[in-house]
C-alpha positions in Angstrom: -27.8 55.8 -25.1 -25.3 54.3 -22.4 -28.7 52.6 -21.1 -29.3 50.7 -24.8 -25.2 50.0 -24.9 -25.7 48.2 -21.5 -28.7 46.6 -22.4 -27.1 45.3 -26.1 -23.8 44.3 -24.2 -25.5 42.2 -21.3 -27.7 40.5 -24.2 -23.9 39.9 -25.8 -22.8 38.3 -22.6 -26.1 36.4 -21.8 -25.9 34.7 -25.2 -22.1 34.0 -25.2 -22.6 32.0 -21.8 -25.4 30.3 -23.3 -23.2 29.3 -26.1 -20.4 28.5 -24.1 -22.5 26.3 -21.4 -24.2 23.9 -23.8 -20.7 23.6 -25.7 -19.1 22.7 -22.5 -22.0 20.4 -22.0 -22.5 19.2 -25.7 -18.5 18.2 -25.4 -18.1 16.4 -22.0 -20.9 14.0 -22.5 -19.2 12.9 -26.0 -15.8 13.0 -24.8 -16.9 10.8 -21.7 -19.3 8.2 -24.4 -16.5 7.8 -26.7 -13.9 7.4 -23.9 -16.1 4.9 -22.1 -17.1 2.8 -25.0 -16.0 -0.6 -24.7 -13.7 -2.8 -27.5 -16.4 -5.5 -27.2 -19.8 -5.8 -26.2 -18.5 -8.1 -23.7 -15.9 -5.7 -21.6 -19.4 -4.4 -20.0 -19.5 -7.0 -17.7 -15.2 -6.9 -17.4 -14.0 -5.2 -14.0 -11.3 -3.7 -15.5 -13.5 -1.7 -18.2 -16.2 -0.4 -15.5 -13.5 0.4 -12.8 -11.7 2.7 -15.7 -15.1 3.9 -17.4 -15.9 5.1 -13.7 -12.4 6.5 -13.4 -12.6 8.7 -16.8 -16.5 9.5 -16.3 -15.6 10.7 -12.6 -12.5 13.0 -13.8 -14.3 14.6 -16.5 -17.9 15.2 -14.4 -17.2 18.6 -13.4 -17.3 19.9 -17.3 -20.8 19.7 -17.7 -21.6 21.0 -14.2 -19.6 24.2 -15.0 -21.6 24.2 -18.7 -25.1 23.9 -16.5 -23.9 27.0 -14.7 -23.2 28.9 -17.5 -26.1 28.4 -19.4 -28.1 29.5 -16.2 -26.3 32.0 -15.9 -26.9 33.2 -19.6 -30.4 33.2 -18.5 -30.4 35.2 -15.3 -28.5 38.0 -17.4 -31.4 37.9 -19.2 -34.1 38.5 -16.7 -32.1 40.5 -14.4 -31.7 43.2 -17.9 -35.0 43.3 -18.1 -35.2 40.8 -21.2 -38.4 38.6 -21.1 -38.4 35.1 -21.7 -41.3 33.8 -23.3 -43.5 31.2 -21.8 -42.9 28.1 -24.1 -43.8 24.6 -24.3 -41.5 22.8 -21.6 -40.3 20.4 -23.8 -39.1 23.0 -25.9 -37.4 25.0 -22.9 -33.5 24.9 -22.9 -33.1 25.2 -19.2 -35.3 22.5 -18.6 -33.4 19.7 -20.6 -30.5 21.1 -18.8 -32.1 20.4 -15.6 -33.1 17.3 -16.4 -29.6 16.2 -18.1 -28.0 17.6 -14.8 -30.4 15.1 -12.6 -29.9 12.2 -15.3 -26.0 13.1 -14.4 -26.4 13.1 -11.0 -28.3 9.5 -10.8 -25.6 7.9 -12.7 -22.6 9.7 -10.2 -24.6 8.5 -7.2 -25.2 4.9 -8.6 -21.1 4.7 -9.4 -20.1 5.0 -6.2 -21.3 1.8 -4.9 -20.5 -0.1 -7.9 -16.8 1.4 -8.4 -16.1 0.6 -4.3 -17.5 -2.7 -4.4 -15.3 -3.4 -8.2 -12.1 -2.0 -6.4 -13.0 -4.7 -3.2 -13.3 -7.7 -5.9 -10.1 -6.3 -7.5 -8.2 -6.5 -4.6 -9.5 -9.4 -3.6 -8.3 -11.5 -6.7 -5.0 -9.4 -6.4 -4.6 -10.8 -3.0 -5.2 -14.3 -4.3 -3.1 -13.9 -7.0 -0.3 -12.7 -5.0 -0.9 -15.8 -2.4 -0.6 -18.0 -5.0 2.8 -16.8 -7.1 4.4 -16.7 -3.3 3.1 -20.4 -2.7 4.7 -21.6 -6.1 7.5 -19.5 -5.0 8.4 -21.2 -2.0 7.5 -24.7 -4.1 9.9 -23.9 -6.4 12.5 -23.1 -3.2 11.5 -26.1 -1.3 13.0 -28.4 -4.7 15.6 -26.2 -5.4 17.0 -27.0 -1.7 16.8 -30.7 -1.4 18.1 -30.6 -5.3 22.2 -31.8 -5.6 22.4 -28.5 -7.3 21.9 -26.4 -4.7 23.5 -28.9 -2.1 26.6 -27.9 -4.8 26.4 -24.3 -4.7 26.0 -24.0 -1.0 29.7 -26.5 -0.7 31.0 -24.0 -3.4 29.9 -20.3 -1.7 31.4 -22.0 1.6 34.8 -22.9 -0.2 34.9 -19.2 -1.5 34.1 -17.9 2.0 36.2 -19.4 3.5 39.2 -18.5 1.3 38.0 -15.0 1.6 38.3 -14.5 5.4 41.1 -17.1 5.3 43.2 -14.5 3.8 42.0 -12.2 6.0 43.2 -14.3 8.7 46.9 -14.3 6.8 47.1 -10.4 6.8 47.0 -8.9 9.9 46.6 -5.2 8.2 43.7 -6.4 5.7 42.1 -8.1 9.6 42.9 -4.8 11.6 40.7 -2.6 8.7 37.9 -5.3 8.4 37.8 -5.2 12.2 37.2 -1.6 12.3 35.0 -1.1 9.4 32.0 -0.9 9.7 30.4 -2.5 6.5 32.0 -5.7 8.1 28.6 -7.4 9.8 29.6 -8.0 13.8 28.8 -11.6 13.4 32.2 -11.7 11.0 33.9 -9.3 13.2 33.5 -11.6 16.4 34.4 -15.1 14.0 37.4 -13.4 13.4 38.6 -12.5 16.6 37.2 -16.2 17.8 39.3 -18.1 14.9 42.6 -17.2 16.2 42.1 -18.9 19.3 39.7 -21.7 17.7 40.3 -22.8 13.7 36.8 -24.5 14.1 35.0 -21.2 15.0 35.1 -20.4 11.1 34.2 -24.0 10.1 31.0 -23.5 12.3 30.2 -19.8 10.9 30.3 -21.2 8.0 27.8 -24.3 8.6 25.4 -22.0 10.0 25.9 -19.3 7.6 24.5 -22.2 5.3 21.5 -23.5 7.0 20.3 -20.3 7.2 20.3 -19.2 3.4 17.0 -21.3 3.0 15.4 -19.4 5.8 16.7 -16.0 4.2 15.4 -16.8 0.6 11.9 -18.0 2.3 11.9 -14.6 4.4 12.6 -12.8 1.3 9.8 -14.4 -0.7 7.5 -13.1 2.5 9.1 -9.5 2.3 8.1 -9.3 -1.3 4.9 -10.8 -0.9 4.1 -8.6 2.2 5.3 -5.2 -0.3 3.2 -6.5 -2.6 0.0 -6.8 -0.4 0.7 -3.4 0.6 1.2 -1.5 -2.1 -2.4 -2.7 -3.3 -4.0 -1.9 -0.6 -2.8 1.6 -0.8 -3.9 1.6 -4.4 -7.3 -0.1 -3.9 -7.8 3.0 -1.0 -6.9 5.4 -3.0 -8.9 4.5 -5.8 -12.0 3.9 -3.6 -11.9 7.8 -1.6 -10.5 9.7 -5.1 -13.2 8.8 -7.2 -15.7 7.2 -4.8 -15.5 10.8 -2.9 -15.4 12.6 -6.2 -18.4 10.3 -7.5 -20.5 11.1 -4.6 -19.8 15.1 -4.7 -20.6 15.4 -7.7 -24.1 13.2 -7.7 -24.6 16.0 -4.6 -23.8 19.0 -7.2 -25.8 17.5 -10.0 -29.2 16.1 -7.9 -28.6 19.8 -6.3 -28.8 22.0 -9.3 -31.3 19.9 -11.3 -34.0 19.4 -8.9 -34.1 22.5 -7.2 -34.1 24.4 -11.1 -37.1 22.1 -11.7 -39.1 22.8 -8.9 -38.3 26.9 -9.6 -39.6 25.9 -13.7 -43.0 25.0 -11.4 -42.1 21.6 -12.5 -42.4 19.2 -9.0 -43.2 16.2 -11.1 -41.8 15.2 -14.4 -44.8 15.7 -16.9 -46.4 17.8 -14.7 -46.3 21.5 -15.2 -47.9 24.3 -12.8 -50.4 26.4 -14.8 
């Protein structure tokens, strides 16, 4: 009795995990079609469109693996019961369109990783160029800005307000003693300061260098942001390439792995070819 309860429970579990694998399956490879279709028949050949197809395809390629392992597993319950499995036409054999699916898988996963590393060197590379070229019309832009009587205007005008500024600082001892001693007060400041009450000139010349030296500033700052810029997608271009190229290529391993070595124990070494 406790023998045929075991026997009827195992069967119970063997088909659930059948069940359960070739959902899994059945639902991963229609979630990653759908996913990866593109708007047009055109985004094929669009960068963008492979590099995220690659991207969803990659994070979702574990599913069917796991469903591949439980339908297996549903069949080793089987035989390991006692249950026999009878010899049928291979094409009509579940385990062997699993196996084959699960090589089929592992092709494609081995074939994305060059193609998504060499997509995410193009993409950088017309990132880079990109970048290159707003920071060249960017220091265009500068470069007539400067020798415009606009800025010629506002450079005369930030000196005037300067220079009333620390004037008055000059005026009020207290206000001069705190600003001395602060130390939000740059030490360039601090020394024109202590200079101008010896020299009245010492803050004319601060300030005539403080103005040749704003054109210098903004073109440094336009090679600061250009420089964060370059960085931060270079970082994003690595990641991109070890996350899913690494993924890709574990997974092609898992896949090829599973599905060839199941065929050859089906006594199938050659597609078409079955052992008698």
């Amino acid at each position: 009795m406790k023998a045929t309860n075991s026997r009827q429970f195992s069967s119970v579990a063997a088909r659930t995990l059948k069940v359960v694998g070739i959902i899994l399956i059945l639902s991963a490879l229609l979630d990653c079609i759908v996913l990866s279709l593109p708007g047009e028949t055109s985004d094929i050949l669009n960068r963008g469109w492979q590099l995220a197809a690659a991207t969803q395809i990659v994070d979702r390629g574990i599913i069917p693996l796991m469903g591949i392992a439980l339908l297996m597993t549903g069949f080793w319950v089987d035989t390991s019961t006692g249950v026999s499995i009878e010899r049928q036409n291979i094409w009509l054999d579940l385990r062997f369109w699993a196996l084959l699916v699960s090589s089929f898988l592992g092709l494609i996963y081995l074939c994305l990783v060059p193609l998504h590393l060499n997509n995410t060197r193009l993409e950088l590379k017309e990132a880079l160029v990109q970048v290159d070229r707003e920071a060249g019309q960017a220091e265009g832009q500068l470069e007539a800005q400067i020798k415009s009587d606009q800025f010629k205007a506002q450079i005369e005008q930030l000196k005037s307000q300067r220079r009333s500024q620390i004037a008055a600082l000059l005026q009020d001892e207290g206000k001069m003693a705190q600003a001395l001693k602060s130390p939000e007060v740059p030490k360039e400041l601090k020394a024109v300061l202590q200079e101008s009450k010896n020299d009245p000139k010492a803050l004319d010349k601060f300030l005539e260098q403080q103005a040749q030296e704003l054109p210098n500033q903004a073109r440094k700052e336009i090679q600061t942001r250009k420089q964060q810029k370059e960085k931060e997608l270079r970082t994003r271009s690595r990641n991109s390439s070890l996350q899913t190229g690494i993924s890709s290529l574990l997974l092609a391993i898992g896949y090829i792995t599973v599905g060839w070595t199941g065929l050859r124990s089906m006594g199938i070494p050659r597609f078409g070819r079955h052992k008698s």
